[in-house]
C-alpha positions in Angstrom: -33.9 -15.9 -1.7 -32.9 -12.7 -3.1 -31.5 -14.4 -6.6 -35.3 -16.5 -6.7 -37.4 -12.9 -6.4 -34.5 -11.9 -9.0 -34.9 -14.6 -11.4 -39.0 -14.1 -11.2 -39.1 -10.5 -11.2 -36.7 -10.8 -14.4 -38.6 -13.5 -16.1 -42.3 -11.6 -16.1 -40.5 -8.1 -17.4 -38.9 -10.8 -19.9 -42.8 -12.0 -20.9 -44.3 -7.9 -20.7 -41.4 -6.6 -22.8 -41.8 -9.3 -25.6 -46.0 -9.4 -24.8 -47.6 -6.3 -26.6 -51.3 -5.7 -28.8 -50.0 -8.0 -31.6 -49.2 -10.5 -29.6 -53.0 -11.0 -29.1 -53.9 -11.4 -32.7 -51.3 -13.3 -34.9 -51.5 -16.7 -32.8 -55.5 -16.5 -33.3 -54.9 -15.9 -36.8 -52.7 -18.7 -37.0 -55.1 -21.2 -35.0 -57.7 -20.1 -37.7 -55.8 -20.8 -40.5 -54.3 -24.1 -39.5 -56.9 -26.6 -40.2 -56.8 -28.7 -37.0 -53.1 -29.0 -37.0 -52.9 -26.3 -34.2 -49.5 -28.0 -32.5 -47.7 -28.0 -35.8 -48.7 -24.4 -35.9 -47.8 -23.3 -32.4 -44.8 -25.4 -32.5 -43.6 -22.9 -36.1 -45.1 -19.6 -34.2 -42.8 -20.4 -31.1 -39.4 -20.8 -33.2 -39.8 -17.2 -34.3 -42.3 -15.9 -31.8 -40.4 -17.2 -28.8 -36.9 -19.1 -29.4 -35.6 -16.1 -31.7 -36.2 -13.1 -29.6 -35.0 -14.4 -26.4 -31.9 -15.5 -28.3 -32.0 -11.9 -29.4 -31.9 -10.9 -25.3 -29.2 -13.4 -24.8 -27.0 -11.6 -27.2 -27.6 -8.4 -26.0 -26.9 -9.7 -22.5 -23.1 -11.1 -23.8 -22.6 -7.3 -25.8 -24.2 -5.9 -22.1 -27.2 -4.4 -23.8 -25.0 -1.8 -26.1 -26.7 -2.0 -29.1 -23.4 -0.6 -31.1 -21.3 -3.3 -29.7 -23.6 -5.7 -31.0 -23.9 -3.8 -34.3 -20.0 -2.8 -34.7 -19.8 -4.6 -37.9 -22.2 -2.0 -39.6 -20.2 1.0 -38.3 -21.6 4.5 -37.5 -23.6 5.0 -40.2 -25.2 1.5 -40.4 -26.1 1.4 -37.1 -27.7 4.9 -38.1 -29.6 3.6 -41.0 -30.8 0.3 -39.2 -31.9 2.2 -36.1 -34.0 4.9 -37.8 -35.3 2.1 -40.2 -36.1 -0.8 -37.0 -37.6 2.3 -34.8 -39.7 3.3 -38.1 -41.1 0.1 -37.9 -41.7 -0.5 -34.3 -43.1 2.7 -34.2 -45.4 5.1 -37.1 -44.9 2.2 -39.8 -46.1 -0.9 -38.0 -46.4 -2.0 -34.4 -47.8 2.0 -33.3 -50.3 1.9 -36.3 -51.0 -1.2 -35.6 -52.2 -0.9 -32.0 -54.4 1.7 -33.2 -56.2 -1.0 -35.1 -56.3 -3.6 -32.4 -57.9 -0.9 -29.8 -60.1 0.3 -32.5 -61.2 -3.4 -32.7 -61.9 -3.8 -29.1 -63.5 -0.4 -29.0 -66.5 -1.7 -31.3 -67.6 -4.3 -28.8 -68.5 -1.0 -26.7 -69.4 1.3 -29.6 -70.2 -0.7 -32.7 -70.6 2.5 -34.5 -67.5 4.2 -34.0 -64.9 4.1 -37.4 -61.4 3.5 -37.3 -60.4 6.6 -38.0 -62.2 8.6 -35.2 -60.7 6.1 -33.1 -57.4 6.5 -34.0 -57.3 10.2 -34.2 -58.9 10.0 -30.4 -56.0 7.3 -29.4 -53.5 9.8 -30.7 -54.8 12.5 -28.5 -54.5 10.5 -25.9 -51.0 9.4 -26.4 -49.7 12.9 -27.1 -50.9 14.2 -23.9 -49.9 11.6 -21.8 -46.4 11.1 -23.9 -45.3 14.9 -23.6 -45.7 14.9 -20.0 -43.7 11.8 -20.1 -46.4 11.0 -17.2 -45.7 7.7 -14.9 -49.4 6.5 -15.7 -47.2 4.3 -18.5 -45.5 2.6 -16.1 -48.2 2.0 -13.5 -50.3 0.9 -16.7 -47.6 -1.7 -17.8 -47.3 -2.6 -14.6 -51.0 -3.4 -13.5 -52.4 -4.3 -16.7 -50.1 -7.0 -17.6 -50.9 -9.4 -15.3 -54.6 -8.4 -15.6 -54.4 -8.7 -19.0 -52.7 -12.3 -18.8 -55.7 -13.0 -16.2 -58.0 -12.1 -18.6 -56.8 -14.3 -21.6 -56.8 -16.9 -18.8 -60.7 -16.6 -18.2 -61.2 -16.6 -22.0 -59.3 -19.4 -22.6 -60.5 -21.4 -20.2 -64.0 -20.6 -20.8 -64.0 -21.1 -24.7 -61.9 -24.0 -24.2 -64.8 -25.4 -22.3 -67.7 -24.0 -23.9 -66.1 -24.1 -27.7 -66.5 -27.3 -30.3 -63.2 -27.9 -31.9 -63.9 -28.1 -36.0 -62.7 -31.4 -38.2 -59.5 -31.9 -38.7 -58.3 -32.2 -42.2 -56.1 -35.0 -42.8 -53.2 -32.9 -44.6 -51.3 -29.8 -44.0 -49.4 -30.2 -41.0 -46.4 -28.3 -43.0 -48.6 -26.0 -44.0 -49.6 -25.2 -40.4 -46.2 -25.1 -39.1 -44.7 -22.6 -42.0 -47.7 -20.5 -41.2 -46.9 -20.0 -38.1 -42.8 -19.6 -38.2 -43.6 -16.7 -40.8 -46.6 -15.5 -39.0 -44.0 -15.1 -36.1 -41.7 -12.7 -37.7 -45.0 -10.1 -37.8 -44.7 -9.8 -33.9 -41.3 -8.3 -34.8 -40.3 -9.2 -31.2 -36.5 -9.7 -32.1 -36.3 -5.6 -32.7 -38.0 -5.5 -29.5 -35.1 -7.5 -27.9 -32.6 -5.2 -29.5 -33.9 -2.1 -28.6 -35.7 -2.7 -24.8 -33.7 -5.5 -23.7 -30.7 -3.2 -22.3 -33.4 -2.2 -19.5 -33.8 -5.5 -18.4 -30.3 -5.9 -19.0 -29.7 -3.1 -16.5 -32.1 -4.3 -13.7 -30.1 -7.0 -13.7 -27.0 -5.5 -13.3 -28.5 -3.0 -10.8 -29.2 -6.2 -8.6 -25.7 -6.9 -7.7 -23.5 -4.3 -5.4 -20.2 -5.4 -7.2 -19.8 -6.7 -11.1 -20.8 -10.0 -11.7 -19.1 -12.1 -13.5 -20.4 -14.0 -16.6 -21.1 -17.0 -15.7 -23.8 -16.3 -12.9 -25.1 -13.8 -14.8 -26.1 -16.4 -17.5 -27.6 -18.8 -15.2 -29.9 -16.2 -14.0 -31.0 -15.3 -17.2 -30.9 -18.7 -17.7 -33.9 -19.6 -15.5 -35.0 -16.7 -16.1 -35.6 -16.9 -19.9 -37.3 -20.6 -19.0 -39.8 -18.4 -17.0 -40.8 -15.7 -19.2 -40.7 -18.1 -22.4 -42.6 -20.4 -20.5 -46.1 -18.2 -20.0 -45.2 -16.9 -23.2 -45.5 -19.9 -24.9 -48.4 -21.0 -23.2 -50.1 -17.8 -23.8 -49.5 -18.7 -27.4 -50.3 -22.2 -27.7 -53.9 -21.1 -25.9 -54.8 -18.2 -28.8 -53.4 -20.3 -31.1 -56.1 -23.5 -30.2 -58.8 -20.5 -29.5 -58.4 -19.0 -33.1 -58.9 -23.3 -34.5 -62.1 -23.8 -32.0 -64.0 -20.6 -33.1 -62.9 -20.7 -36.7 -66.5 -20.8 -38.1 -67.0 -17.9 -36.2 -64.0 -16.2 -37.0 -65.0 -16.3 -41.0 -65.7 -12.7 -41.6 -63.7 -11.5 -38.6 -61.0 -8.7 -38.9 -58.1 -10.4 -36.9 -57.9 -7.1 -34.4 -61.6 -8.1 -33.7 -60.9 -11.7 -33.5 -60.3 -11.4 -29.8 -63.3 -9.6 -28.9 -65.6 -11.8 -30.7 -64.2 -14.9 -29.1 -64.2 -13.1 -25.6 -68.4 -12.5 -26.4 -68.4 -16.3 -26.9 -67.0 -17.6 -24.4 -67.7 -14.9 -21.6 -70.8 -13.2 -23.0 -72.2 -9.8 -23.3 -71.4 -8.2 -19.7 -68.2 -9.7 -18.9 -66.5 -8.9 -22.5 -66.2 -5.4 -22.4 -63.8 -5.7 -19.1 -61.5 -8.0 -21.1 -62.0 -5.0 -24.0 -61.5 -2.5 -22.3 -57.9 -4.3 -20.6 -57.2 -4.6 -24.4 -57.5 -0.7 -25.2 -55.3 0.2 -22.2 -52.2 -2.3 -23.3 -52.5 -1.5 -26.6 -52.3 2.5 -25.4 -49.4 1.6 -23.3 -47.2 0.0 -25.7 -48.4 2.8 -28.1 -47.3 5.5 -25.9 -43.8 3.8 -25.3 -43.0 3.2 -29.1 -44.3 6.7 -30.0 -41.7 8.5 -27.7 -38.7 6.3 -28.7 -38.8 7.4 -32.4 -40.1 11.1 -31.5 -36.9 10.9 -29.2 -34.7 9.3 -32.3 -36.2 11.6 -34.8 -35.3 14.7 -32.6 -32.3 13.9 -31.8 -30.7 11.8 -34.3 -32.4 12.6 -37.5 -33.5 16.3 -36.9 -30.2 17.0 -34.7 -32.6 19.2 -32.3 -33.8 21.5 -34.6 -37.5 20.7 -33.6 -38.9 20.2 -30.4 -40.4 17.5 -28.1 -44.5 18.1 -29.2 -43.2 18.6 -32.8 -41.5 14.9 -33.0 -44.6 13.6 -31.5 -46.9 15.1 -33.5 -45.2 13.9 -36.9 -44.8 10.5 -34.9 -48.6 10.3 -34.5 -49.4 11.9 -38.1 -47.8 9.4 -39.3 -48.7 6.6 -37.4 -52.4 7.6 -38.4 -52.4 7.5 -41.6 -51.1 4.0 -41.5 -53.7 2.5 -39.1 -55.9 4.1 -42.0 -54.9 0.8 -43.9 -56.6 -1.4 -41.3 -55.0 -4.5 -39.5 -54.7 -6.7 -42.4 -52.9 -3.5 -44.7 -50.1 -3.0 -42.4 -49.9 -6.7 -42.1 -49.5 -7.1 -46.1 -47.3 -4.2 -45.4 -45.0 -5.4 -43.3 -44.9 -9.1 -44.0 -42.6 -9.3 -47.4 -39.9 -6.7 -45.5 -40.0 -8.5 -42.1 -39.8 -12.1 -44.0 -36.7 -10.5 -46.0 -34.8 -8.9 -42.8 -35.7 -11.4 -40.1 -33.6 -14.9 -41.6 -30.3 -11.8 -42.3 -31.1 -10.5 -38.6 -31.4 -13.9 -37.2 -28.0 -14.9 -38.6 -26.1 -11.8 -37.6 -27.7 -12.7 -33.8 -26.2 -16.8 -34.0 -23.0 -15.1 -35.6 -22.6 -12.8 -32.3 -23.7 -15.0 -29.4 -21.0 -17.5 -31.2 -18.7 -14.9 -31.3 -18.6 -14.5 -27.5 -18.8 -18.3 -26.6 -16.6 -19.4 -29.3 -14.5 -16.5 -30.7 -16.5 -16.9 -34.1 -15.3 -13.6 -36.0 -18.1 -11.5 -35.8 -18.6 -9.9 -39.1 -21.5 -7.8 -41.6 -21.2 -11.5 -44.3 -23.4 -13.5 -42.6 -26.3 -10.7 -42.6 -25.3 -9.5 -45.7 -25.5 -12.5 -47.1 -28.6 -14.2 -45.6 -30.2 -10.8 -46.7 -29.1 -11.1 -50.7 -29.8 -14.9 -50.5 -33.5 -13.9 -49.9 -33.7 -11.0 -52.1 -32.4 -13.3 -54.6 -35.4 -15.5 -54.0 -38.3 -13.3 -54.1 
């Protein structure tokens, strides 16, 4: 009984930790741009939406979430360098601007008026406050609005799954559909996220056992797990995904961080829309305030060696991650894609290289990175 709650406890923190604001607009995004072949395009999202970050967690799970085990082959320094550079762009660069966008888009369903930079500026008051005090509100946020938030996509999907007309299907571009989607997965950026927040789920799990486990029931718990949190992961997606191909025609003009709003007014109508909005604005705030205090905390004490304080990381944190959402949705997007479709195939590598290392006693070594990363700057 106790391993069950274990397993299902572990596989929904597996679905929250890899489930944040982005999450809610790429697979719409790709359902819109897939011309009817919506399982051709969910099938590509879930390779590198799904299948790639939770082999991520599996390798941090054989290195027992110590991110320099798993990185040795870069040494000190390159486990200095990729750190500042992956926490740059889960935080200020790209995910942290980018949730300021997707609440800003949800916002204007409430106040159609309101521009994205007053927005933001207001979101980054918010997060300062409630990230110096270090405040449990985050936790008690992520841990109520998930599954209110996953109730909420529920109602929408059923309901515009119901009330929607699905378009005509065009007779070619299944490949098309499907390599939309594998790239369009890589902008979720949810195999950093494995690197860097799967050692807490890591530790639960460790935590659950009064002596050390060994190996081998440790993997068959992640095991079943991993089937659970992929599972409503992947359904989550394949939903958005056949949402963002029903209400194409309405989704013309749409900014994908409105996309979800507008199909939310659709399908549930004026009154009950701003609820599912509103649930929007609150996750996108939580994950905002998590990422902002990992790289204030990095830039404090790695980069800046303590020589500035707590509110003064923050506040360069949220300058920064200002003046990016500045760019809008699709900007950090154009932004982010050519370095995340250059990094992601050399990350992806190093990952197989060190989960075969501990099965098989495959070397584990910087070549297969290194090379996969040269192979695609070769190609660009």
């Amino acid at each position: 009984m106790k391993n069950n709650w274990l397993v299902l406890s572990t596989g929904f923190a597996l679905f929250s930790m890899f489930f944040g604001s982005g999450n809610l607009v790429f697979p719409i995004a790709v359902g819109q741009d897939s011309d009817g072949h919506y399982i051709f395009a969910s099938f590509g999202l879930l390779l590198t939406g799904v299948l790639v970050p939770f082999l991520g967690v599996l390798g941090m799970l054989l290195y027992r979430g110590d991110l320099g085990s798993f990185f040795s082959c870069f040494g000190k320094k390159g486990l200095f360098i990729f750190s500042l550079l992956s926490l740059a762009l889960m935080g200020p660069f790209g995910v942290l601007a980018r949730c300021l966008t997707v609440a800003h888009g949800a916002l204007l369903l409430l106040f159609p008026n309101v521009s994205l930079p007053v927005a933001s500026f207001c979101m980054c008051m918010v997060i300062f406050l409630l990230a110096i005090k270090k405040n449990k509100i985050v936790t008690i946020l992520g841990a109520v609005l998930t599954p209110f938030l996953l109730l909420a996509i529920s109602v929408i999907a059923f309901f515009g799954l119901k009330e929607g007309i699905e378009p005509t299907v065009t007779n070619f571009g299944g490949w098309e559909a499907l390599k939309n989607g594998f790239f369009q997965g890589y902008q979720t950026m949810d195999l950093l996220a494995a690197f860097f927040f799967s050692k807490f789920v890591i530790k639960y799990l460790y935590d659950a056992f009064p002596a050390n486990p060994d190996d081998k029931s440790m993997l068959k718990i992640f095991g079943k797990a991993s089937l659970i949190g992929a599972g409503i992961l992947s359904l989550v997606y394949c939903a958005l995904v056949l949402l963002g191909w029903i209400y194409s025609p309405e989704l013309l003009t749409t900014p994908p961080q409105e996309m979800l709003g507008v199909i939310a007014m659709e399908a549930l109508g004026v009154y009950a829309a701003p609820c599912v909005c509103m649930a929007v604005v609150f996750a996108c705030l939580t994950t905002a305030i998590v990422l902002t205090s990992l790289f204030a905390d990095f830039l404090r004490t790695e980069v800046m060696q303590h020589k500035i304080g707590n509110s003064q990381a923050l506040l360069i944190t949220l300058g920064i991650g200002f003046f990016i959402s500045t760019l809008e949705f699709a900007g950090i997007a154009r932004f982010l894609g050519p370095v995340l479709e250059t990094v992601y195939p050399a990350l992806i590598a190093l990952t197989v290289v060190n989960i075969a290392n501990k099965f098989w006693g495959f070397k584990a070594t910087h070549w297969p990175f290194t090379l996969t990363l040269a192979t695609k700057l070769c190609l660009l």
